[in-house]
OpenMM code with the backbone's topology and positions (N, CA, C; nanometers):
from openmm import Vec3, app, unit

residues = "UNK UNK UNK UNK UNK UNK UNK UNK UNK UNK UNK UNK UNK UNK UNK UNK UNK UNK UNK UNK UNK UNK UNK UNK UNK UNK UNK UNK UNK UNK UNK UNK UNK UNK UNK UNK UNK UNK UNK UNK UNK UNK UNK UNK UNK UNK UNK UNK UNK UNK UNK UNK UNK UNK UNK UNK UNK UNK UNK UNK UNK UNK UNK UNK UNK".split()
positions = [
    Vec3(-0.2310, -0.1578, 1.0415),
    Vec3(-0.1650, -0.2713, 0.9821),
    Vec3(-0.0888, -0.2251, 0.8602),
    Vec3(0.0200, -0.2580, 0.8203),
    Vec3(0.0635, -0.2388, 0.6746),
    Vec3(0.1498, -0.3729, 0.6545),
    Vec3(0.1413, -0.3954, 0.5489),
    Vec3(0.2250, -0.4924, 0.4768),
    Vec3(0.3506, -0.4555, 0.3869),
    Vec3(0.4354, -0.5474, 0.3805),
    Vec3(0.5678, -0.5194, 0.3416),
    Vec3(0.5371, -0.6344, 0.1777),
    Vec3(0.5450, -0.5301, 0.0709),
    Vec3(0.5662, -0.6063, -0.0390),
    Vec3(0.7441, -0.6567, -0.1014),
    Vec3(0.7018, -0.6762, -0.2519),
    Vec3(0.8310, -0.7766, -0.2259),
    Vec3(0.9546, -0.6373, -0.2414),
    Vec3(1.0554, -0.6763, -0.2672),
    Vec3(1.1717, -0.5983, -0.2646),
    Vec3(1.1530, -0.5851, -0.4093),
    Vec3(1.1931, -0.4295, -0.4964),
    Vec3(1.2259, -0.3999, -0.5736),
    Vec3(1.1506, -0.2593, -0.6769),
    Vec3(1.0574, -0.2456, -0.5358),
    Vec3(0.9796, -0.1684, -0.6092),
    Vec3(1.0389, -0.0136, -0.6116),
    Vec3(0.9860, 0.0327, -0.7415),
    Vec3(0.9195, 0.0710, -0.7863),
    Vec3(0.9047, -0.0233, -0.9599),
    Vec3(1.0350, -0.0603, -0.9538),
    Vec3(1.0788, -0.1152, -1.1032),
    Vec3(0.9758, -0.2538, -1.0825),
    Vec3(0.9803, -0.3624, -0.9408),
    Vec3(0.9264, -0.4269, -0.9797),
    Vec3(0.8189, -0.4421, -0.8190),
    Vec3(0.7232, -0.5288, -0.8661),
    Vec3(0.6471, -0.5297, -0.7107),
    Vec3(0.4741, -0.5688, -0.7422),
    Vec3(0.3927, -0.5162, -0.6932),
    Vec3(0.2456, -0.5755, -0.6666),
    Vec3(0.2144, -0.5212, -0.7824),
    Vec3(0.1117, -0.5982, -0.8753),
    Vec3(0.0348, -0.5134, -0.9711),
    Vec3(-0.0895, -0.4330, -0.9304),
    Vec3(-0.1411, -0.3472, -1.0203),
    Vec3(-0.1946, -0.2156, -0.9755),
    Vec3(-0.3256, -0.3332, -0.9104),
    Vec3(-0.4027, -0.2822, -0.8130),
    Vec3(-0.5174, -0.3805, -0.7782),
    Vec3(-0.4737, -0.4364, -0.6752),
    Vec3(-0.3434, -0.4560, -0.6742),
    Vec3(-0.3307, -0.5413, -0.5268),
    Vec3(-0.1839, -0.4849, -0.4481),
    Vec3(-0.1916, -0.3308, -0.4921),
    Vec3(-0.0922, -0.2331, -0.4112),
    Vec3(-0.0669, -0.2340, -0.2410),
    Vec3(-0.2277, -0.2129, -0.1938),
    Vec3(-0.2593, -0.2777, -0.0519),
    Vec3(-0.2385, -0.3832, 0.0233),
    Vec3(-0.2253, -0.4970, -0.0563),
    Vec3(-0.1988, -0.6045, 0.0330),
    Vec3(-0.0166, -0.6374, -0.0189),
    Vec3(0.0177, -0.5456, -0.1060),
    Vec3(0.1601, -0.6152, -0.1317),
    Vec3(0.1663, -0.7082, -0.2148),
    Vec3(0.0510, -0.7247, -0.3119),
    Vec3(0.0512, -0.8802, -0.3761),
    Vec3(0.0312, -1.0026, -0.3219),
    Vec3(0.0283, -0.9864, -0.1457),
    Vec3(-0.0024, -1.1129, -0.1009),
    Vec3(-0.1135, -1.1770, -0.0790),
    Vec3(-0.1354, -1.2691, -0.1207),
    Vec3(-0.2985, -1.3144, -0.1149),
    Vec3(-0.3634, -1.3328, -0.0040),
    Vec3(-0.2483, -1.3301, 0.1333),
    Vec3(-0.3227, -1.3277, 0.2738),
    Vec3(-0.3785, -1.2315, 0.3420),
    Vec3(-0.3392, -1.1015, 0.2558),
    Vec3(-0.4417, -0.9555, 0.3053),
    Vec3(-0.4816, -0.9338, 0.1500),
    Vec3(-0.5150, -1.0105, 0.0723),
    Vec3(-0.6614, -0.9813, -0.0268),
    Vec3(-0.7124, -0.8991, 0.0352),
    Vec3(-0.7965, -0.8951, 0.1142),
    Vec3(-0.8932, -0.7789, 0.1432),
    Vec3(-0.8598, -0.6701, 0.1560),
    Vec3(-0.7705, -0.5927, 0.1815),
    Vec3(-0.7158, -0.4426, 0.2181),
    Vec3(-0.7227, -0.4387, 0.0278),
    Vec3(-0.7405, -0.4834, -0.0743),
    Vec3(-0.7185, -0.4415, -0.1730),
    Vec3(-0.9298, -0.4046, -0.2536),
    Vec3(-1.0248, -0.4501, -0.2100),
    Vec3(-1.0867, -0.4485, -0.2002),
    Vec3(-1.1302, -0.3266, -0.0889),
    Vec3(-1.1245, -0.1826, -0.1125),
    Vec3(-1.2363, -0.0785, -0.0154),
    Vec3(-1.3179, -0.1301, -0.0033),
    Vec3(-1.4225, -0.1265, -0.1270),
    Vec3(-1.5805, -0.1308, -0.1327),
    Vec3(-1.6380, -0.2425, -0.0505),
    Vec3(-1.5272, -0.2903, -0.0132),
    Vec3(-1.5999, -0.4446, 0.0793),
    Vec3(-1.7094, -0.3411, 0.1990),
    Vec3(-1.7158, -0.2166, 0.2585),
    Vec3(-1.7866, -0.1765, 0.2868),
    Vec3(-1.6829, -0.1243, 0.4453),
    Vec3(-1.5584, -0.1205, 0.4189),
    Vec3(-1.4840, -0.1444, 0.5240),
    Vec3(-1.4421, 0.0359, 0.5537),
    Vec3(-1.3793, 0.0982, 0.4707),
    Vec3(-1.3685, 0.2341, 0.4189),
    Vec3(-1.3492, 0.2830, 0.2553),
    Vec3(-1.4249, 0.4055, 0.2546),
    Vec3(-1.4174, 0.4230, 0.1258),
    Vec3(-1.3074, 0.4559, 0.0719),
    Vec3(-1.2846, 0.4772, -0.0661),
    Vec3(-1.1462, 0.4854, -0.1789),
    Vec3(-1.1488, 0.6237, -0.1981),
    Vec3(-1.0397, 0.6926, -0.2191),
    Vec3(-1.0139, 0.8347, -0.2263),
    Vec3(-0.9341, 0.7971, -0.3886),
    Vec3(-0.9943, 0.8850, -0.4446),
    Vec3(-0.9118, 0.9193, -0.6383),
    Vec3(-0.7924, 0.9788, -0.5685),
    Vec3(-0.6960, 0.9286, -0.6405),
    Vec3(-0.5199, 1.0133, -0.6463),
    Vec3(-0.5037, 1.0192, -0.7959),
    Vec3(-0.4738, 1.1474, -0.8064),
    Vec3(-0.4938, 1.2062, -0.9611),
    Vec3(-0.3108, 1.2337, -0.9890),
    Vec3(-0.2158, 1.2057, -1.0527),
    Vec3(-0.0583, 1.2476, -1.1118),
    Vec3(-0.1029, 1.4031, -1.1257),
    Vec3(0.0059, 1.4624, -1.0410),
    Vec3(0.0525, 1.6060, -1.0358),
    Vec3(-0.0303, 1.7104, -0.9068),
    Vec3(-0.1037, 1.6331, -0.8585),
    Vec3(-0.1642, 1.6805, -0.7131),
    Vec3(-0.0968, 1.6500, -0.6260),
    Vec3(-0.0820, 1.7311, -0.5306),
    Vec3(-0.0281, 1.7124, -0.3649),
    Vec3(-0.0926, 1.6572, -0.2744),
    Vec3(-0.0936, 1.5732, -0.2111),
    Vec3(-0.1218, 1.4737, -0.1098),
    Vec3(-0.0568, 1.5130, 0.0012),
    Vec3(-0.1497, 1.5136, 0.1210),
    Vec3(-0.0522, 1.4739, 0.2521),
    Vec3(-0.1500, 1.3413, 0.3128),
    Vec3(0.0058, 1.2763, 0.3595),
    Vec3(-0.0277, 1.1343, 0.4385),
    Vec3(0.0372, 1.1608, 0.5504),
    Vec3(-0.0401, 1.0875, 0.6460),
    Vec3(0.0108, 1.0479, 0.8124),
    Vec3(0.0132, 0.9309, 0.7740),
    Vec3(0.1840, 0.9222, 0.8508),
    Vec3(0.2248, 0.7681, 0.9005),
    Vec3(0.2140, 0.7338, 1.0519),
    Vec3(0.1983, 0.5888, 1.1125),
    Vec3(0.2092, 0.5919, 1.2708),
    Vec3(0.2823, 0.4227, 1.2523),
    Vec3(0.4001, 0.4698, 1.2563),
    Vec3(0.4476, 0.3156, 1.2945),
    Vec3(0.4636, 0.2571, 1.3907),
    Vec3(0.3966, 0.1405, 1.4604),
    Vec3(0.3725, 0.0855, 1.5585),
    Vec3(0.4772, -0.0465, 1.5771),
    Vec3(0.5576, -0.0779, 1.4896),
    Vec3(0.6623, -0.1948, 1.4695),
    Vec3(0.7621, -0.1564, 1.3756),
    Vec3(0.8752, -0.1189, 1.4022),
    Vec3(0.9861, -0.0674, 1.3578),
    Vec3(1.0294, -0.2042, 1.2631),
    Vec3(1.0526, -0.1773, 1.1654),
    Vec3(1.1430, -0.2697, 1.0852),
    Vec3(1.2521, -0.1978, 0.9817),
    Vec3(1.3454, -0.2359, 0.9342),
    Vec3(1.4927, -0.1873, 0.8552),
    Vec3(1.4166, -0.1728, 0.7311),
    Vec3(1.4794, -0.1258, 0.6399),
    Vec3(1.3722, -0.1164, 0.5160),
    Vec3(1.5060, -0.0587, 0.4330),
    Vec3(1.5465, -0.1139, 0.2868),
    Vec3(1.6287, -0.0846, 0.2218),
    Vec3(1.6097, 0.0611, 0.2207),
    Vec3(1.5321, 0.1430, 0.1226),
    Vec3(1.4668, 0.2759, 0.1263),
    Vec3(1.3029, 0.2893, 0.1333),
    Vec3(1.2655, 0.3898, 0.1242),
    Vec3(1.1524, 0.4776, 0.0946),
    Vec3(1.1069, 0.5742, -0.0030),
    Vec3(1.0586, 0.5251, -0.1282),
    Vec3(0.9942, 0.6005, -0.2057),
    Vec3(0.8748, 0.6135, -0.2246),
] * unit.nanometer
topology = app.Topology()
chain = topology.addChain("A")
for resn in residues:
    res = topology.addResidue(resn, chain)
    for name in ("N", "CA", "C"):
        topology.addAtom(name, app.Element.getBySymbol(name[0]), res)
């Protein structure tokens, strides 16, 4: 599942806490791990990350940052 937050981010968009659901209050829960669903991984500024994406529903998207 992923959610599409509002347009403008990085400058503007979900506050920290509710990054996961996009700010929308109808996937609250994806912002909540500990609900017991999967655990939270620390992301530390200046470490390398790799992520897998799998998009299952194509949509247009201004950009990607």
């Amino acid at each position: 599942q992923s959610v599409e937050g509002p347009k403008g981010f990085p400058a503007a968009g979900p506050a920290d806490g509710r990054i996961c659901s996009g700010g929308n209050s109808r996937f609250a829960q994806l912002d909540d791990p500990r609900a017991g669903q999967w655990p939270a991984t620390p992301v530390r500024a200046g470490q390398g990350y790799t992520f897998s994406w799998r998009l299952t529903a194509r949509h247009a998207t201004t950009d990607f940052r």
